[in-house]
C-alpha positions in Angstrom: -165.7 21.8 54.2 -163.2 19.2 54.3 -161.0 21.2 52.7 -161.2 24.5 54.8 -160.5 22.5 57.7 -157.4 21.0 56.0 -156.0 24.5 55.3 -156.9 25.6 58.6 -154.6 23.0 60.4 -152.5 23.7 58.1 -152.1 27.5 58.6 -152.4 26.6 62.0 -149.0 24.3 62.3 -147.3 27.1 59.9 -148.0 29.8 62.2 -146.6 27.8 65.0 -143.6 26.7 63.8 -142.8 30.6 62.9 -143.2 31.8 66.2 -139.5 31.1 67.6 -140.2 29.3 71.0 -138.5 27.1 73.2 -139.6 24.5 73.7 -138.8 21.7 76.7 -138.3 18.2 74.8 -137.2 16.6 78.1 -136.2 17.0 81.5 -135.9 15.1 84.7 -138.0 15.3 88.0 -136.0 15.2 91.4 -136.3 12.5 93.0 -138.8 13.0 95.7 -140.6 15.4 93.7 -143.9 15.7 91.7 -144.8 18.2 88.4 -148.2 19.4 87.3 -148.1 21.1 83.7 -150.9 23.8 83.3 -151.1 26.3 79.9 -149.1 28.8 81.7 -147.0 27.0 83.6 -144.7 23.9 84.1 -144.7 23.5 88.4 -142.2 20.9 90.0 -142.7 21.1 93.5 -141.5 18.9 96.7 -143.8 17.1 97.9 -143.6 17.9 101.9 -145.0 18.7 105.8 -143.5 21.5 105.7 -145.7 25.0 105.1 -142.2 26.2 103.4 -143.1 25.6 99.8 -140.3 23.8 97.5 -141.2 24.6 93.7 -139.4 25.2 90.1 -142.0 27.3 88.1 -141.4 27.8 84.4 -143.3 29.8 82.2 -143.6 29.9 78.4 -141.4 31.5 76.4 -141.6 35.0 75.2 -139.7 37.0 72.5 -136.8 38.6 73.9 -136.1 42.4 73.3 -133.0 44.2 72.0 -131.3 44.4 75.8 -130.3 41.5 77.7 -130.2 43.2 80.9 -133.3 45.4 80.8 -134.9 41.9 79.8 -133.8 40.2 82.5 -134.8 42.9 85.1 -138.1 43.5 83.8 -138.7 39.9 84.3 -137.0 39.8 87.9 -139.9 42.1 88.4 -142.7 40.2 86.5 -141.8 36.9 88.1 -140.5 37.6 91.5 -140.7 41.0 92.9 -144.6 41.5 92.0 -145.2 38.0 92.9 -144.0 37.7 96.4 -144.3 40.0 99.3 -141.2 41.4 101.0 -138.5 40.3 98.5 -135.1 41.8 98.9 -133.9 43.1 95.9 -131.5 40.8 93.6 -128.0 39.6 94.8 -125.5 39.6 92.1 -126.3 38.2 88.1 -124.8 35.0 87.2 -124.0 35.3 83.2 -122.8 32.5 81.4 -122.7 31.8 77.7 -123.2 28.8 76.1 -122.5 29.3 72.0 -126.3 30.7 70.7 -127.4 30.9 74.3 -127.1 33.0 77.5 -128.2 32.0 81.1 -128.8 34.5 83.5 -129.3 33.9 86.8 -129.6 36.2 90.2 -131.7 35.0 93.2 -132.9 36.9 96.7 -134.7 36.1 100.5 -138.2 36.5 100.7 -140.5 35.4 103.9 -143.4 32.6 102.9 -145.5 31.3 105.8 -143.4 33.0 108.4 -140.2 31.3 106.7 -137.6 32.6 105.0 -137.1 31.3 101.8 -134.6 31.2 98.7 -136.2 32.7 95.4 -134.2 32.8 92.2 -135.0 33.3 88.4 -133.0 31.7 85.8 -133.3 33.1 82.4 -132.3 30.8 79.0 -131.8 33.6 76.1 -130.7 33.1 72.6 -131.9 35.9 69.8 -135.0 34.3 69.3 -137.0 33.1 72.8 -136.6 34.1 76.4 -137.4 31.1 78.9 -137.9 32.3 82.7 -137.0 29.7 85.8 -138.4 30.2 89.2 -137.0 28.6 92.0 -138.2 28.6 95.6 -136.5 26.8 97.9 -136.8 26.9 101.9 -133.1 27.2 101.8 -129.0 26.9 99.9 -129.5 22.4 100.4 -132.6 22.2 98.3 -129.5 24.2 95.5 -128.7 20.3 94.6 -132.5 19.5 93.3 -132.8 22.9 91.5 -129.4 22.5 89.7 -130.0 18.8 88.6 -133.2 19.7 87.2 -131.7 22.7 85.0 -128.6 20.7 83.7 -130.9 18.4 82.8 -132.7 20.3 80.7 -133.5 19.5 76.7 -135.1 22.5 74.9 -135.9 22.7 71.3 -135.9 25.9 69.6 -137.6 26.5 66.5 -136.9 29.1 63.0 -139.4 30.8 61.0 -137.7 28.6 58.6 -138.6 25.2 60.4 -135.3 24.4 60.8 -134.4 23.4 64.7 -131.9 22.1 67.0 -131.8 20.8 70.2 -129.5 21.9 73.2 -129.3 20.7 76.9 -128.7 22.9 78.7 -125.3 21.7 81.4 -125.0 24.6 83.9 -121.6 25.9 84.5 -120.7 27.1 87.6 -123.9 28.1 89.2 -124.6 31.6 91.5 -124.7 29.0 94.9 -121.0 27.6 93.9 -118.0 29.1 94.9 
């Protein structure tokens, strides 16, 4: 019995380290706000009066397909457009490339609690794992928070080989800079 259990964890750990995801290794709450970590979902959120919500919401990583940009639309609609109510279609897409690893990011205007509010998806790509940011923010001054938290970022991405590296993430010249 001992032993099946053994080889279970085993198997286990060997199938997980095979399936190519990022992981975060670190990263770095605003000051002033709070994060709860659920199974599908990392949520930083301002903690506020307001009824205008203030959040970062990042899901887990899934395996990206062969194009970029059908990727990143198809999330834009998973994550934002069938989420919230009223959202304007995308602005322009942000693309920067960092060696391995491309960000994408595009953001719109959508109305929350009679307010209108900032949304915006970030996506971190590399040939192996797709990482989708959501960012709501009551408006372009909350753009500080948001940015500090995704240059801060450490992610770790594993091979099918158990070989992995770790990267943080330094944004470049971001969709809210001119």
């Amino acid at each position: 019995m001992k032993y099946f259990l053994t080889l279970s964890l085993f198997l286990i750990g060997v199938n997980a380290m095979s399936q190519q995801r990022f992981d975060i290794l670190w990263y770095n709450v605003p000051a002033g706000w709070e994060s709860q970590n659920t199974s599908s979902q990392l949520t930083l959120y301002k903690k506020s009066t307001s009824s205008v919500p203030s959040q970062i919401l990042i899901y887990p990583s899934v395996t990206p397909g062969k194009d970029a940009d059908a990727d990143f639309n198809t999330q834009w609609k998973k994550y934002v457009k069938a989420m919230y109510r009223n959202v304007a279609d995308s602005l322009t897409v942000d693309i920067q490339n960092d060696g391995e690893w491309t960000y994408y990011s595009t953001y719109s205007y959508a109305t929350i609690n009679k307010s209108e509010v900032v949304i915006a998806l970030t996506a971190i790509r590399s040939k192996n794992s797709l990482l989708n940011i959501v960012q709501i923010i009551p408006n372009e001054s909350f753009l500080a928070d948001q940015n500090s938290f995704l240059g801060g970022l450490e992610i770790e991405e594993g091979s099918a080989t158990n070989i992995s590296h770790t990267k943080e993430f330094r944004r470049k010249k971001g969709f809210d800079e001119k």
